[in-house]
C-alpha positions as CSV (number, residue, x, y, z in Angstrom):
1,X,11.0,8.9,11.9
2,X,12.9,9.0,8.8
3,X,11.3,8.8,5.4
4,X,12.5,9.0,1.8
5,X,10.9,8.7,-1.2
6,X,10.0,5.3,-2.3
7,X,10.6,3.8,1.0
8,X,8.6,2.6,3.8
9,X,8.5,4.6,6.7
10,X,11.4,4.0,9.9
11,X,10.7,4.4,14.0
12,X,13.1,4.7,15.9
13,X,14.0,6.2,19.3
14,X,17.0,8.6,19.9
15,X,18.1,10.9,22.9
16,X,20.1,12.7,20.1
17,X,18.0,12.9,17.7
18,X,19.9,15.4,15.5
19,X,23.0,13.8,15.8
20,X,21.6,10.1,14.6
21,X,19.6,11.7,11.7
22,X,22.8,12.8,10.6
23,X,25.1,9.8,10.8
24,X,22.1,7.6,9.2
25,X,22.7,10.7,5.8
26,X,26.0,10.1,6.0
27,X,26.0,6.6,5.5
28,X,27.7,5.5,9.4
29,X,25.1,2.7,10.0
30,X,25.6,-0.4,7.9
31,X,22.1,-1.1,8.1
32,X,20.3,2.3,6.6
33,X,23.4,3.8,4.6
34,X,21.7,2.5,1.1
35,X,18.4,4.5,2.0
36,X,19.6,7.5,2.8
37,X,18.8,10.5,2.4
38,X,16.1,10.3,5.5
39,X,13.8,13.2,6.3
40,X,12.6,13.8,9.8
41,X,8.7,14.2,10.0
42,X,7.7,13.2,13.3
43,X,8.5,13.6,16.7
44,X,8.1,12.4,20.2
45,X,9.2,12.9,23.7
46,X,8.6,11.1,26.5
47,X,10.2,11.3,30.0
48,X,11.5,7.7,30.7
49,X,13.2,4.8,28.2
50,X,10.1,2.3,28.6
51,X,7.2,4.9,27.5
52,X,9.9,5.8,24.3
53,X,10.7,1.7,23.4
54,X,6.6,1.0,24.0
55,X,5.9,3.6,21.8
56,X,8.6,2.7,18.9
57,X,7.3,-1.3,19.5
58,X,3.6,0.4,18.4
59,X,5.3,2.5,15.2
60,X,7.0,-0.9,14.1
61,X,3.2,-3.2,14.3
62,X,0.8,-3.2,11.9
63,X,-1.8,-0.5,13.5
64,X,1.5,1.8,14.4
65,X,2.5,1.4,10.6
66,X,-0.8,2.4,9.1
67,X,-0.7,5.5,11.3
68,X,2.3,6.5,9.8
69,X,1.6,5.7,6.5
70,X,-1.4,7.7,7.0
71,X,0.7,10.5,8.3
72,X,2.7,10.6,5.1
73,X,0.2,10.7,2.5
């Protein structure tokens, strides 16, 4: 989950995650290259594509975005 000053928190799911925090810093995605830099502070595995997309779905609601706010302050 990338977060950056002055921004709200992302979700997101990734099977590389290393290699997508890095193209989002270096501006590759249309969408998040103005927000950038991001700074990973949470992470999740899970073993199959449907418990990882339920659990991003929960990150992006209300209750999943309190959480994380709550995480990062």
């Amino acid at each position: 989950m990338p977060k950056r000053r002055g921004a709200t928190p992302k979700a997101g799911k990734a099977e590389r995650l290393e290699e997508r925090l890095s193209r989002h810093n270096m501006g590759y995605n249309r969408s998040t290259q103005f927000f950038a830099p991001f700074k990973l502070v949470l992470t999740e595995q899970y073993s199959t594509y449907q418990e990882a997309r339920g659990r991003e779905k929960f990150f992006k609601s209300g209750a999943g975005r309190k959480i994380l706010n709550g995480l990062l302050h």
